[in-house]
C-alpha positions in Angstrom: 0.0 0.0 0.0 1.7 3.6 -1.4 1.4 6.0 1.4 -0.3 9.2 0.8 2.5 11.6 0.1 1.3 15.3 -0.2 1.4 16.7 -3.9 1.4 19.8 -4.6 -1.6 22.1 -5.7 -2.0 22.3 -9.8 -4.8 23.1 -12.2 -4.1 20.0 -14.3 -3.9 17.7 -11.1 -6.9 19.1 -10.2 -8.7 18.3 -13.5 -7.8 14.8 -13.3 -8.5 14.0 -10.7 -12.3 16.0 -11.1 -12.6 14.1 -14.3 -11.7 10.5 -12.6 -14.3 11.0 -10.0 -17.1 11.7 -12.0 -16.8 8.2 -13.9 -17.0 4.9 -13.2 -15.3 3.1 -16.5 -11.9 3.5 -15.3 -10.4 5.4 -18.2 -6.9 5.0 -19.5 -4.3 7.5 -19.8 -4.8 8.5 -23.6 -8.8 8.7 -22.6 -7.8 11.0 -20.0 -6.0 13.0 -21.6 -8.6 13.4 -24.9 -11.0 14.4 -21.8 -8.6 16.9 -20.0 -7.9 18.5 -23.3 -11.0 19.7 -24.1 -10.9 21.6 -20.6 -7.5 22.5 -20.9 -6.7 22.6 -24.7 -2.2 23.1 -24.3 -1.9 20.2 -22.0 0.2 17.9 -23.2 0.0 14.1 -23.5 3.6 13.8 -21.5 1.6 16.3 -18.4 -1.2 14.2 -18.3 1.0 10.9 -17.5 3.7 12.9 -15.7 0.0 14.0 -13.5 -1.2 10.2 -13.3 1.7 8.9 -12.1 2.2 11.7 -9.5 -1.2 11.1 -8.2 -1.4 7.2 -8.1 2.1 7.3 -6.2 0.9 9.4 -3.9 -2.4 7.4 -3.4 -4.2 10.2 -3.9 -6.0 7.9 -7.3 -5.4 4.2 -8.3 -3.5 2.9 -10.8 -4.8 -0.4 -12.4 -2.4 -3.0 -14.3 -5.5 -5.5 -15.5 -4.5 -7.0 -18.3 -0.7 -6.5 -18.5 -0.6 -3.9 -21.2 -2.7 -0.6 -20.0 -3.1 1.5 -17.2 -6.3 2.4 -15.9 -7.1 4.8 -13.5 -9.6 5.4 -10.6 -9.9 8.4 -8.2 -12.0 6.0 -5.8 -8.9 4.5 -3.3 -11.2 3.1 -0.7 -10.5 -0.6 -1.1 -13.1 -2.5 -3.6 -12.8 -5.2 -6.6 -12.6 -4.9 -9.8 -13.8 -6.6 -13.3 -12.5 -6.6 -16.3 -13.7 -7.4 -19.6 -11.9 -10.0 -21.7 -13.5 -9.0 -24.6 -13.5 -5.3 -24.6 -11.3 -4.3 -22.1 -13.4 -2.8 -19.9 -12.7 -2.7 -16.4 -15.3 -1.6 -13.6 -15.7 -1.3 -10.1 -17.8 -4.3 -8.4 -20.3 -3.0 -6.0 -19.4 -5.4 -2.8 -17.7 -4.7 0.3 -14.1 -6.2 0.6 -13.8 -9.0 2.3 -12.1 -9.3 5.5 -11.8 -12.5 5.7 -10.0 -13.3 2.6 -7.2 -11.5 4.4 -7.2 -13.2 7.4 -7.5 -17.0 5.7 -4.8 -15.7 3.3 -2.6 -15.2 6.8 -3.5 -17.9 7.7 -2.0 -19.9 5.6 1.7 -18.1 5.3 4.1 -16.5 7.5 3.6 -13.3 5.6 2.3 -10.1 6.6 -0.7 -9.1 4.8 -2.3 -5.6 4.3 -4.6 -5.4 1.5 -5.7 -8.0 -1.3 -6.1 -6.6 -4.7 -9.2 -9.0 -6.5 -9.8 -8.7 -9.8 -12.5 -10.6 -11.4 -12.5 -11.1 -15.4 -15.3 -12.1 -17.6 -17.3 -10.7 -20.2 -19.3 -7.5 -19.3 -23.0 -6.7 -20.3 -22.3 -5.9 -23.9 -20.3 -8.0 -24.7 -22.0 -11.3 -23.5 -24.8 -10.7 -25.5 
């Protein structure tokens, strides 16, 4: 788990982060930056990362390796599961409470020290199964 390390006030952090909250698709960096730049029309593709990554390392958003290739991001960083799409890609929040449990039986059964269990479930969303 990254510790929240303070970042510094900008109007392109702020935009990001604005635009993350108000959906619930989990965009990627490119369709962050498309959205940003009609808001802000200089920012730059390289700001828009440079911002991302600034802001999931400082816990402030989450940064979401599904699928091995791309980043998705999500300005909720309360923990909660994911699903992703094997068809399309997609990758949205699943509305359930985290288990506490599967922490403690994963604990259980290793000498290890566990904080936090990132579950991601995979599938084939609404759209595509039909």
């Amino acid at each position: 788990m990254v510790a929240n390390k303070p970042t510094k006030y900008s109007h392109q952090r702020e935009a990001i982060i604005t635009f993350l909250a108000s959906r619930k698709d989990h965009p990627t960096a490119d369709e962050v930056y498309q959205n940003i730049k009609e808001i802000i029309p200089n920012i730059s593709l390289g700001t828009v990362y440079r911002n991302l990554k600034q802001l999931s390392e400082s816990g402030s958003i989450l940064r979401l390796t599904c699928d091995g290739k791309t980043d998705h991001f999500d300005a909720c960083t309360k923990p909660h599961y994911h699903f992703l799409c094997k068809c399309c890609g997609g990758v949205k929040d699943i509305p359930m409470e985290p288990m506490i449990a599967l922490i403690d039986e994963a604990t259980s059964c290793t000498d290890f020290k566990i904080e936090e269990a990132n579950v991601l479930f995979t599938g084939l969303c609404d759209l595509c199964k039909n």
